[in-house]
N, C-alpha and C positions, 0 to 999 in steps of 0.2 A: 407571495407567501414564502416564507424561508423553511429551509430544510424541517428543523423541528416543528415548525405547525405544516405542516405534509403528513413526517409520521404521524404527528397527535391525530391526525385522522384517520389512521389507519387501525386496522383489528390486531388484538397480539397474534395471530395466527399468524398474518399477514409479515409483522416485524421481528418473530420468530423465523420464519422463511429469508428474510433480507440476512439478519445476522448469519444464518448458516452458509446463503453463498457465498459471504466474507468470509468467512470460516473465525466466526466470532462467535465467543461463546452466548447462549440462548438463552442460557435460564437467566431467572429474575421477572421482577413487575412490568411493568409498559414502562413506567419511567426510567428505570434502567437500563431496558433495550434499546430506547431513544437515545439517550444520552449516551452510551456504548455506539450506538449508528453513526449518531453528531458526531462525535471524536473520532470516530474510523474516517470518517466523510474530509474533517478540516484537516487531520491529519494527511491524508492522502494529495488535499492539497496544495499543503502548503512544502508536501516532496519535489525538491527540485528533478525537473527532468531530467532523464537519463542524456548525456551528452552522447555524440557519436563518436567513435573508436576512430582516434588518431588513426591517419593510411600506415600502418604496417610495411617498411622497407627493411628487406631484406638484412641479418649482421653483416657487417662487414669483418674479413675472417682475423684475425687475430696472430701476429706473429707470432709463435714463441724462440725464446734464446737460445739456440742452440748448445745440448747440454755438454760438461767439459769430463 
């Protein structure tokens, strides 16, 4: 069963709850809130991962020209 026939069985109570901990907007019919879910849901991932933060070495310090 894929994502939209899961909500479709769900109560709008139920998919009014899901939107809010995404902090998606609520209002609207059932079909609305589903298709808002669906979109938050393939959106989310088709987000590429967060890569991890190149190791951080120190600047190396910078001459300046001594002024005339």
């Amino acid at each position: 069963m894929n994502l939209k026939q899961e909500l479709e069985q769900k109560p709008q109570g139920a998919l009014i709850a899901m939107c809010d901990q995404r902090n998606l907007d609520h209002t609207g019919d059932r079909s609305t809130l589903i298709a808002r879910l669906v979109a938050h849901e393939e959106a989310k991932a088709t987000e590429p991962e967060s890569e991890p933060e190149a190791e951080q070495r120190p600047a190396e310090p910078v001459e300046s020209e001594p002024e005339e």
